[in-house]
C-alpha positions in Angstrom: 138.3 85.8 30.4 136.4 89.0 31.2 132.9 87.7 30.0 133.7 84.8 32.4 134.4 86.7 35.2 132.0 89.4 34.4 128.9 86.0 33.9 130.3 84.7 37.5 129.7 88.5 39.1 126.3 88.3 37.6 125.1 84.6 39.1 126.7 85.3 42.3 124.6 88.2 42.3 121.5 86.4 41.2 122.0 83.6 44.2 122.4 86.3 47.0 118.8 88.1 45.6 117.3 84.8 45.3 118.5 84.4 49.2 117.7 87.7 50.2 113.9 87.0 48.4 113.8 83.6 50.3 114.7 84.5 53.7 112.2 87.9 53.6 109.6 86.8 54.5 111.2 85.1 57.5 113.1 87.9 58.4 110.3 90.1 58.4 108.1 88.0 60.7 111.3 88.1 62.9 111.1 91.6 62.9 107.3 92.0 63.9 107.8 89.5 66.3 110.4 91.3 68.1 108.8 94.6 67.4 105.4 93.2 69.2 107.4 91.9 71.8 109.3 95.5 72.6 105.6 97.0 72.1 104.5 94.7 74.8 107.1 95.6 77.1 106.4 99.4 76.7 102.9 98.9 77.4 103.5 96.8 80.9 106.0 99.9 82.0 103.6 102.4 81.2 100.9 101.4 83.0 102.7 99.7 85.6 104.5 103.5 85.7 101.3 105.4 85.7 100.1 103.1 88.3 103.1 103.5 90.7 102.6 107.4 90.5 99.5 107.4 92.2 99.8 108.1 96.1 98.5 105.1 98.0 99.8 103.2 101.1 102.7 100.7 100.6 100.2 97.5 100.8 98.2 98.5 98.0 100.6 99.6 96.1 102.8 96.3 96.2 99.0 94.7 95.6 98.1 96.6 92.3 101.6 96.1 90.9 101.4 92.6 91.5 98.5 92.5 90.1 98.9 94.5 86.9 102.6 92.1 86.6 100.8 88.7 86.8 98.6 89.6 84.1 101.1 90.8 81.9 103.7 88.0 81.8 100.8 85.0 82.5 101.8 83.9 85.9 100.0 82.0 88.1 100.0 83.3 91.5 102.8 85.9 92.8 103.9 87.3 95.9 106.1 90.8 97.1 108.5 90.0 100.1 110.2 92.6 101.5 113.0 93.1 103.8 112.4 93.0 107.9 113.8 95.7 110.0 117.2 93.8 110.3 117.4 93.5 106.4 118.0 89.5 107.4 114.5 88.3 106.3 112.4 88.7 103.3 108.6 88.6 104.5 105.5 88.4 102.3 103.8 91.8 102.4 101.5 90.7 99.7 100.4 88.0 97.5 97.5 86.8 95.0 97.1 83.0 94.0 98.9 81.2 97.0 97.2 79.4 99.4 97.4 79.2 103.4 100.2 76.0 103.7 102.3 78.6 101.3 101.9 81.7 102.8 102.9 79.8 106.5 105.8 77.9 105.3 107.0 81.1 103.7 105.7 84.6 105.7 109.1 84.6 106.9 112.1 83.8 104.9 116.1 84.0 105.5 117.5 86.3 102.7 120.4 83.1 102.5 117.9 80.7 101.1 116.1 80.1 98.4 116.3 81.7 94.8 114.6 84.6 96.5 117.4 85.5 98.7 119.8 85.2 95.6 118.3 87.5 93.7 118.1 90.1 96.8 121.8 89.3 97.1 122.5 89.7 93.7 120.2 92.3 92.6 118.9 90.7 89.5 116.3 88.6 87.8 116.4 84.9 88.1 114.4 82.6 86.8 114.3 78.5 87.2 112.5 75.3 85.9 112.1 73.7 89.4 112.2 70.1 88.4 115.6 71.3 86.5 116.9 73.8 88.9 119.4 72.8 91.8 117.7 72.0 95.4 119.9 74.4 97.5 117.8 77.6 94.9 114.2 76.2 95.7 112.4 75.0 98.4 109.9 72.0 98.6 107.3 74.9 99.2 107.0 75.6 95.4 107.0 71.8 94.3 104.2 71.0 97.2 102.0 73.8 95.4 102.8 72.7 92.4 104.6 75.4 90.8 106.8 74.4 87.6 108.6 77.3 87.2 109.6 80.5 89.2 110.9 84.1 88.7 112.6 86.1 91.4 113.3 89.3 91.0 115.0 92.2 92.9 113.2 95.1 94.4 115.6 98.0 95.1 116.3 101.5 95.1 119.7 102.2 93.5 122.0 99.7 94.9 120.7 98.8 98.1 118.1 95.8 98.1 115.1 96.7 99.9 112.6 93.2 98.5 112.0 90.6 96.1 109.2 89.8 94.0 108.2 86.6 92.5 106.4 85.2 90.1 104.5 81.6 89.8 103.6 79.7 86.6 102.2 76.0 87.0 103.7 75.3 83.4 107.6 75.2 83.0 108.7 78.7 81.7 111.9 80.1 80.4 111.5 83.7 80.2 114.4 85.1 77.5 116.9 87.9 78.6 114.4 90.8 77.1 111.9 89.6 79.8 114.5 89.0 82.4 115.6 92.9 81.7 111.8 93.8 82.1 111.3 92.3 85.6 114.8 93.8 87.2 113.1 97.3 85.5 110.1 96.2 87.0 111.8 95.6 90.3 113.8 99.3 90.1 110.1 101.2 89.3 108.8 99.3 92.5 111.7 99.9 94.9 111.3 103.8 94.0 108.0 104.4 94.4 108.3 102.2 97.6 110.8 104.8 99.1 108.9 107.5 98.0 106.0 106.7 100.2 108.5 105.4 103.1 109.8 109.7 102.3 106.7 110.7 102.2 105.9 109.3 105.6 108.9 110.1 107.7 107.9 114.1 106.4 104.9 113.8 107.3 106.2 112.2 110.9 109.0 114.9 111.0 105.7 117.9 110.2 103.9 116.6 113.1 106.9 116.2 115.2 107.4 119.6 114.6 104.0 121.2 114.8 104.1 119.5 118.6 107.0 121.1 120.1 106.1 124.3 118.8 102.9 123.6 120.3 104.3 122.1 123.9 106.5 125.5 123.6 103.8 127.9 123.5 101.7 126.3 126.1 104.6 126.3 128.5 105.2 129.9 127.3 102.0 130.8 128.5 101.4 129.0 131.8 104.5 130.1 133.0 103.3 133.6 132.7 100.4 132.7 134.0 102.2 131.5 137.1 104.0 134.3 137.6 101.4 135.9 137.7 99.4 134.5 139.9 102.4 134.0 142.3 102.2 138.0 142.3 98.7 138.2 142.6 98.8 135.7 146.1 101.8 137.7 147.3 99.3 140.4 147.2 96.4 138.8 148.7 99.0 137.7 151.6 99.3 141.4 152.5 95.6 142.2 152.1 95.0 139.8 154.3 97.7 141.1 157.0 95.8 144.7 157.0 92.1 143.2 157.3 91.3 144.7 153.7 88.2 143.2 152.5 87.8 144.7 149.6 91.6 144.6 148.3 91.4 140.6 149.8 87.9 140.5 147.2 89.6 142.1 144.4 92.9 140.2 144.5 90.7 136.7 144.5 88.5 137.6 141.1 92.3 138.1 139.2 93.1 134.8 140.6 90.1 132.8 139.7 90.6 134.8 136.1 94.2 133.9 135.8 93.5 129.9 137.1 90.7 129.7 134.4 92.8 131.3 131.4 95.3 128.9 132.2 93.0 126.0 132.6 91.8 126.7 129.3 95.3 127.2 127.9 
């Protein structure tokens, strides 16, 4: 009847508060959880950001992001590889944590092997268990130095690959898709500020370039007058000369010796 129905409404609703009641305090450790974790990532952007701003040389500027990235995400060693002249290999421009054998069997690497050249390939984050992952993704040089597990990430600017970075952890990690977004951000914030210094550069080349051929212009602007001039001044000695003038002949030689010395020190 409708006081059966009506009781029913009322115990459903008293199971889905007793539920709800249950499940809050789980829910809302969930929530701060996720909360610190987004927290975390904002603070690694913004001072891996602010760093990138500051004008520096490329080296030191892979160097202090690598730095600044290990720390963060509690990796043992790292290295930034970026891409040879030929955009065929991916060699290590800087690293912290790895030791001599590494850095040898590894300063230069074919963008076709490894998981490093996949994820220059792909443009993304990867990231593998090496005692899990398959052979053809890592080479023996991470199991000899006895790395567990290994990120690779992507350095580019817009769509065009110009590096990798990696990261080293001697325990097994997984790193979840919130971290994997982090590093290919990561990646994107390094490839910028890497071009803007490569801009930078080429400007200052270009200014340079510049500033020398107007230079080289003006002297040969002002040589060649002083040529001309002194080809008129000889022509006039070469008379002087004919008509036994002295003094003309003496007069004539004190503009050349003036003209040769403003054009010596021209």
């Amino acid at each position: 009847d409708e006081l059966g129905e009506l009781a029913e409404g009322f115990n459903t609703m008293a199971g889905h508060l007793e539920s709800l009641y249950t499940t809050l305090e789980e829910r809302v450790d969930e929530k701060t959880r996720t909360l610190t974790a987004k927290n975390k990532e904002l603070e690694i952007l913004y001072a891996v950001g602010a760093f990138l701003r500051a004008p520096t040389d490329v080296d030191s500027l892979c160097r202090g992001f690598l730095d600044r990235v290990q720390v963060a995400l509690g990796a043992s060693a790292g290295s930034v590889r970026l891409l040879d002249a030929s955009a065929e290999n991916l060699c290590i421009t800087v690293d912290s944590g790895l030791d001599t054998d590494f850095r040898d069997r590894e300063a230069l690497l074919p963008c076709g092997e490894c998981l490093c050249g996949e994820a220059t390939a792909r443009k993304v984050a990867l990231v593998a268990n090496i005692a899990q992952s398959n052979p053809k993704l890592t080479l023996d040089t991470c199991r000899l130095a006895g790395f567990q597990g290994v990120a690779a990430t992507s350095v580019s600017v817009g769509k065009k690959p110009i590096g990798v970075f990696n990261l080293f952890f001697k325990q097994a990690n997984t790193l979840g898709e919130s971290e994997r977004k982090l590093l290919e951000t990561l990646g994107q914030q390094l490839g910028s500020a890497i071009d803007n210094l490569r801009l930078r550069a080429r400007d200052r080349e270009l200014a340079v370039s510049d500033e020398r051929n107007l230079l080289a212009h003006e002297l040969h602007d002002s040589i060649a007058q002083g040529l001309a001039f002194l080809n008129i001044q000889l022509q006039l000695l070469d008379k002087s000369i004919d008509r036994h003038d002295d003094a003309q002949m003496r007069s004539t030689l004190k503009l050349i010796r003036r003209g040769v010395d403003e054009s010596y020190d021209d």
